[in-house]
C-alpha positions in Angstrom: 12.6 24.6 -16.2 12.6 21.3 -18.1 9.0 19.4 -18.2 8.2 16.1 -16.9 9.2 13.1 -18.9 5.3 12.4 -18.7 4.1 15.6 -18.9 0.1 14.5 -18.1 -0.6 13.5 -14.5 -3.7 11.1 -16.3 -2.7 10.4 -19.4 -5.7 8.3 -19.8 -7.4 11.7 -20.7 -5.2 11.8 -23.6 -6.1 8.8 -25.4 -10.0 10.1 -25.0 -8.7 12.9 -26.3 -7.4 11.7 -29.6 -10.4 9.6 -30.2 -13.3 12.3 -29.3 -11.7 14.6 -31.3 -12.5 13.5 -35.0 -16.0 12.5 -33.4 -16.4 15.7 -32.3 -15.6 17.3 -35.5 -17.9 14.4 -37.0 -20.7 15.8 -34.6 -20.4 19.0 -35.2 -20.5 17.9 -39.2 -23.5 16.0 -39.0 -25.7 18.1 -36.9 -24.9 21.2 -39.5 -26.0 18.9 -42.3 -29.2 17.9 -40.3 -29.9 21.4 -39.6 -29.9 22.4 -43.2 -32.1 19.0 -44.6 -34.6 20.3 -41.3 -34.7 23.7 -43.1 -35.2 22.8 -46.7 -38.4 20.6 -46.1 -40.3 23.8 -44.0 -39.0 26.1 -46.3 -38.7 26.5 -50.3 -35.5 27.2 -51.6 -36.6 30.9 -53.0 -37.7 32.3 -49.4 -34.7 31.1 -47.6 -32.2 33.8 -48.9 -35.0 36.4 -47.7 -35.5 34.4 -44.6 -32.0 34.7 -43.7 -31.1 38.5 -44.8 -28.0 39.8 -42.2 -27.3 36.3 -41.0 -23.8 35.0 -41.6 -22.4 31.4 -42.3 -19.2 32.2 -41.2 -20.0 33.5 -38.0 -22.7 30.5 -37.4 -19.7 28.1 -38.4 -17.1 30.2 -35.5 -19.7 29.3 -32.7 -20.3 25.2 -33.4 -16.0 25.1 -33.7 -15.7 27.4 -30.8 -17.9 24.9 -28.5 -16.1 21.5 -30.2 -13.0 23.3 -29.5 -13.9 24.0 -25.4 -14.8 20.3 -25.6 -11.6 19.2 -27.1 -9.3 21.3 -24.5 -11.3 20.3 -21.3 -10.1 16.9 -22.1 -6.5 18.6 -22.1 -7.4 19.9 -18.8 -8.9 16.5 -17.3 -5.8 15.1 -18.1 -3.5 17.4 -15.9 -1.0 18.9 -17.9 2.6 19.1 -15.8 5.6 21.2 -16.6 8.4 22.9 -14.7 9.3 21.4 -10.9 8.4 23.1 -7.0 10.0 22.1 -4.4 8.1 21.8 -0.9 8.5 20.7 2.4 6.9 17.3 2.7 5.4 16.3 6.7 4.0 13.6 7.6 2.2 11.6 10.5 3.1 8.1 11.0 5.7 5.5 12.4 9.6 5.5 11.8 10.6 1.8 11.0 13.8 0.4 10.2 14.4 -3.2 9.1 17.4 -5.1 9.5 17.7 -7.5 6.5 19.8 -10.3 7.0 21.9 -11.2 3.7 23.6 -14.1 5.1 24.6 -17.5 3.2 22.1 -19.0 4.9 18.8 -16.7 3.3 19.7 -19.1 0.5 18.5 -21.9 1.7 14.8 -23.1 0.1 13.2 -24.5 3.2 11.0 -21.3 2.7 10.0 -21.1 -1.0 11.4 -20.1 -3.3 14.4 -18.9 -1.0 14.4 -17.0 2.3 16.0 -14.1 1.1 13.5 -13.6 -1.8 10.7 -14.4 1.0 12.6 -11.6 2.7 12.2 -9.2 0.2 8.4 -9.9 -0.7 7.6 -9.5 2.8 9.5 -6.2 2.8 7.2 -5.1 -0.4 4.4 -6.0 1.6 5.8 -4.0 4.9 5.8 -1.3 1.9 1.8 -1.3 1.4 1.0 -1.3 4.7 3.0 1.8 6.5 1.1 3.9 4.4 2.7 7.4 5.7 5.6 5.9 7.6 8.8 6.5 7.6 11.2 2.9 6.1 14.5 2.7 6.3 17.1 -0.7 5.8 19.6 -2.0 7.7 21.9 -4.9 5.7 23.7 -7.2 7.9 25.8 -10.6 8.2 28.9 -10.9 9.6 28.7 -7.1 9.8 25.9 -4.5 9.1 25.7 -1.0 7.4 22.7 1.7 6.7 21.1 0.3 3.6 18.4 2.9 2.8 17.8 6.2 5.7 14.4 7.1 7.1 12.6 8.5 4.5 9.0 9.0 3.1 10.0 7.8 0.0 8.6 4.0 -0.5 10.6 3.6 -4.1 13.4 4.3 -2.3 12.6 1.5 0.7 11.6 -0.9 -2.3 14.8 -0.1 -4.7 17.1 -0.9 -1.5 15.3 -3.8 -1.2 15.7 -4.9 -4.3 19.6 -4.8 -4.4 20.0 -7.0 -1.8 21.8 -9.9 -2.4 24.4 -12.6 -0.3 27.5 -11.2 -1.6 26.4 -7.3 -0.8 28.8 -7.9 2.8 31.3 -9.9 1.8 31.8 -11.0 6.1 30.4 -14.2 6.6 27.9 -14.7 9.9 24.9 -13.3 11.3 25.2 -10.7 13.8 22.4 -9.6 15.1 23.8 -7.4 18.1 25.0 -5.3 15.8 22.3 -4.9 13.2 20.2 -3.8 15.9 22.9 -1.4 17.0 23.4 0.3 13.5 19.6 0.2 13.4 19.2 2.3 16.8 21.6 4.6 14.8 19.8 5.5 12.3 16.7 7.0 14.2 16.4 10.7 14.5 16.2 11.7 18.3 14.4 14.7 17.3 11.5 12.9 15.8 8.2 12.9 17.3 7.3 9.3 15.7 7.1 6.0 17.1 10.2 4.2 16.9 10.2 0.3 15.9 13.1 -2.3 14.2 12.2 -5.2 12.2 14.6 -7.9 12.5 14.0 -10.4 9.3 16.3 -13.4 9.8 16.5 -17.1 10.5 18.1 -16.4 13.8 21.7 -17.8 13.4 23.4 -15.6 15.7 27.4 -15.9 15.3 28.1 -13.5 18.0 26.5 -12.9 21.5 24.4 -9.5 22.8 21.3 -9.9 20.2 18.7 -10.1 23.7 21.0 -6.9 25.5 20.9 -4.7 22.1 17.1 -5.1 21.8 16.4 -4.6 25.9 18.8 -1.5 25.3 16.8 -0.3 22.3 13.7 -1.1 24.5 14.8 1.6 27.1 15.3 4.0 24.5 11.6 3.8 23.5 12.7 1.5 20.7 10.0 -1.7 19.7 12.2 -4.7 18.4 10.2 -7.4 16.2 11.7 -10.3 14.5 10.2 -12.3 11.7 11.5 -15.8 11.7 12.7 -17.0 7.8 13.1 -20.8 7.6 12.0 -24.2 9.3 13.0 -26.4 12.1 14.1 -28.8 10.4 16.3 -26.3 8.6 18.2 -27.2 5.4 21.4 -27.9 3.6 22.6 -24.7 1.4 23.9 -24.7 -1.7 25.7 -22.6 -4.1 26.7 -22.5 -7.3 30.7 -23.0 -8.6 32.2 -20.9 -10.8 31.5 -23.0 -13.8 27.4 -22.7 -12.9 27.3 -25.8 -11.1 25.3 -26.6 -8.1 27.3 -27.4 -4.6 26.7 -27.5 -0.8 28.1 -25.1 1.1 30.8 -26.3 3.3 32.5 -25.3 7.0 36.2 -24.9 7.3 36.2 -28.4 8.5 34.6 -29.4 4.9 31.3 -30.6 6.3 28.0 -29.9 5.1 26.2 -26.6 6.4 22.7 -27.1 7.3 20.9 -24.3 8.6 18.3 -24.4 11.0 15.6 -21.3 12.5 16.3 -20.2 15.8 12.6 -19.4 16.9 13.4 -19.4 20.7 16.5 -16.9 20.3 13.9 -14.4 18.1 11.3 -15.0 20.8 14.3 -13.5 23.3 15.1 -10.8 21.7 11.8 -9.6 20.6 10.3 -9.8 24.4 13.4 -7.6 25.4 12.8 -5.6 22.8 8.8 -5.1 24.1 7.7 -6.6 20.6 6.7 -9.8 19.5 7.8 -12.5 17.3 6.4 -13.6 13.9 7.1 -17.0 11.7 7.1 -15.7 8.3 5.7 -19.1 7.0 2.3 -17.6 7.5 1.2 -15.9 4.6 -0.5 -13.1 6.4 2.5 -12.5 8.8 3.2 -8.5 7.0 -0.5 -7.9 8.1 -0.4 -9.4 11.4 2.9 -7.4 12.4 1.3 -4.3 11.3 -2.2 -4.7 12.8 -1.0 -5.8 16.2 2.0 -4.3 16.2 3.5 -1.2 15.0 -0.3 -0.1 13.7 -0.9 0.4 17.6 2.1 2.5 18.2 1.2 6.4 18.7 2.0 8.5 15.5 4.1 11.4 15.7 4.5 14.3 13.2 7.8 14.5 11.2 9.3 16.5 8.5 10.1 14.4 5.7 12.9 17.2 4.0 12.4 18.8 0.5 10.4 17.1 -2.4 10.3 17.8 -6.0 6.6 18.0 -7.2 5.7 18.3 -10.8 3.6 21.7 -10.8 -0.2 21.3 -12.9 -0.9 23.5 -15.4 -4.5 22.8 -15.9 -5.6 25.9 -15.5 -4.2 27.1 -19.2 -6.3 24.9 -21.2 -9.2 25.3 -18.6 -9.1 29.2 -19.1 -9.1 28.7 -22.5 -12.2 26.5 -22.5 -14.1 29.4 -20.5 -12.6 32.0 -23.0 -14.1 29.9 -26.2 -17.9 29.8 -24.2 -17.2 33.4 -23.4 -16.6 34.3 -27.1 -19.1 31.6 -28.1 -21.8 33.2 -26.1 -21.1 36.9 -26.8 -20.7 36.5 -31.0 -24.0 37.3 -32.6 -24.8 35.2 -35.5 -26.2 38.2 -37.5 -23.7 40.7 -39.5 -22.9 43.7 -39.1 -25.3 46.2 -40.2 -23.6 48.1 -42.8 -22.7 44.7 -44.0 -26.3 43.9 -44.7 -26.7 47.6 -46.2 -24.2 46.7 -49.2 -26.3 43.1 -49.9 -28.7 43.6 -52.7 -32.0 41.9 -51.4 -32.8 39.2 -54.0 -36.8 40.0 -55.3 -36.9 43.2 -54.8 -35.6 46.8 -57.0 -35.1 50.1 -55.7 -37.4 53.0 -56.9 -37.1 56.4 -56.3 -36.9 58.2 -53.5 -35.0 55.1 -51.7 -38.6 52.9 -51.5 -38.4 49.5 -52.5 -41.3 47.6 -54.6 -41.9 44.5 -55.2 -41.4 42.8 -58.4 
């Protein structure tokens, strides 16, 4: 298995961890070097070799870099090292929501600022941060309508779809919203346990007939329809750019202007047959609104959400390490060995017969 391209689920540790290091060492430095000035004003110089018979330096100096070095890796394990993948089954409690985007000529128009298809897309991001634990999935639709993005658990996913969106994605002209709400009723799983609901974001220029009949017939199967309105009354004249970058209004086969206008009392139709409620998305709190009096009082149900990849942790390494250097730190005497201190000649004193010792 191949690690993560970040192997550290909080790298943050890493950069304490490159700048508590040297101090560390510093620390560990300084407080030898304070330890030894302590020393020489209690005790002369002469008596300190005696003092210290069978102690060693080198095992006093294995302790202090055994503890800086438990410091040093319990940083690594703070920061969650990751390699190699598991796979697991991911569940999860919530609503299954799928929104039908339009992508229509008319989401161009900038009675909704900055355009009503990129006032679309932000209100889809914002859809994103509420359904915490719900399952999104996209329809796309104009003139005709296809499965953007399935139900899944994955917001990125949701968000990326999003994203992509653009006019010239369905290259039919119109708005039919019959059958966006058809392919949408398509794409739910009948073996769900979840709430079912569809988001409708358009401006409500329906081209064909049967947008009120497909949301009552999504109604009886359990299915909430909402629409979010895009646009103004008053409407306004679209435009487009020429192939040389110029801009132009958008014109009917009869060469006349197009102005396009938001049909609030066809989205108020379909949403009551559809058991929901309509939303302008003028208001700027119209995501939290749909969510808190809407599909936030629909009953969760349990769904599997298929197999994830998961990163595995493997903080346990350098963690087991950091109780092997306190383990080693704790059990390593500081004094030698004793035939060690056998072979060292005590400074002050010479050997007489018989193996005693006098003082000189």
């Amino acid at each position: 298995m191949k690690p993560v391209f970040v192997p550290f689920a909080v790298p943050v540790f890493l950069v304490l961890l490159v700048v508590l290091t040297p101090l560390v060492a510093l620390f560990l430095w300084w407080t030898w070097r304070m330890k030894q000035r302590a020393i020489a004003l209690f005790v002369r110089s002469r008596l300190l070799e005696q003092l210290t018979v069978g102690v060693s330096f080198w095992r006093q100096q294995v302790k202090r870099w055994l503890l800086g070095l438990a410091v040093v890796l319990l940083l690594a394990s703070l920061a969650r090292p990751l390699w190699g993948f598991v796979e697991e089954e991911s569940r999860g409690s919530g609503l299954d929501i799928i929104v039908c985007f339009d992508v229509s000529r008319s989401m161009l128009a900038t009675d909704l600022k900055p355009t009503r298809l990129q006032r679309a897309r932000l209100a889809s991001y914002d859809l994103v941060r509420y359904a915490k634990g719900d399952r999104l999935g996209l329809v796309a639709f104009a003139g005709s309508s296809f499965l953007q993005c399935p139900l899944a658990l994955d917001p990125e996913a949701f968000r990326q779809s999003v994203t992509a969106l653009d006019t010239e994605i369905i290259p039919e002209a119109g708005t039919a919203l019959a059958e966006a709400i058809r392919e949408a009723r398509q794409g739910f799983n009948n073996e769900s346990g979840a709430s079912k609901a569809i988001v409708v974001m358009t401006d409500g220029e329906d081209h064909e007939q049967g947008a009120v009949e497909a949301a009552r017939e999504a109604a009886k199967d359990g299915i909430r329809v909402y629409t979010l309105g895009l646009g103004s009354a008053a409407g306004e004249l679209l435009k487009t750019t020429d192939p040389y970058g110029n801009s132009v209004f958008v014109r009917d086969e009869g060469g006349n202007v197009v102005k396009s206008r938001l049909n609030e009392s066809l989205l108020r139709e379909i949403a009551e047959a559809g058991k929901g409620f309509y939303q302008s998305l003028q208001d700027p709190q119209a995501m939290r609104i749909l969510y808190e009096r809407g599909l936030g009082t629909l009953p969760k149900g349990e769904f599997a959400g298929g197999k994830v990849r998961q990163a595995r942790e493997r903080f346990q390494w350098p963690l087991a390490l950091v109780a092997a250097c306190l383990l080693f730190e704790f059990l390593l005497p500081e004094q030698k060995r004793q035939r060690d201190v056998a072979k060292e000649p005590v400074h002050g004193k010479r050997p007489i017969g018989g193996g005693a010792e006098v003082t000189s």
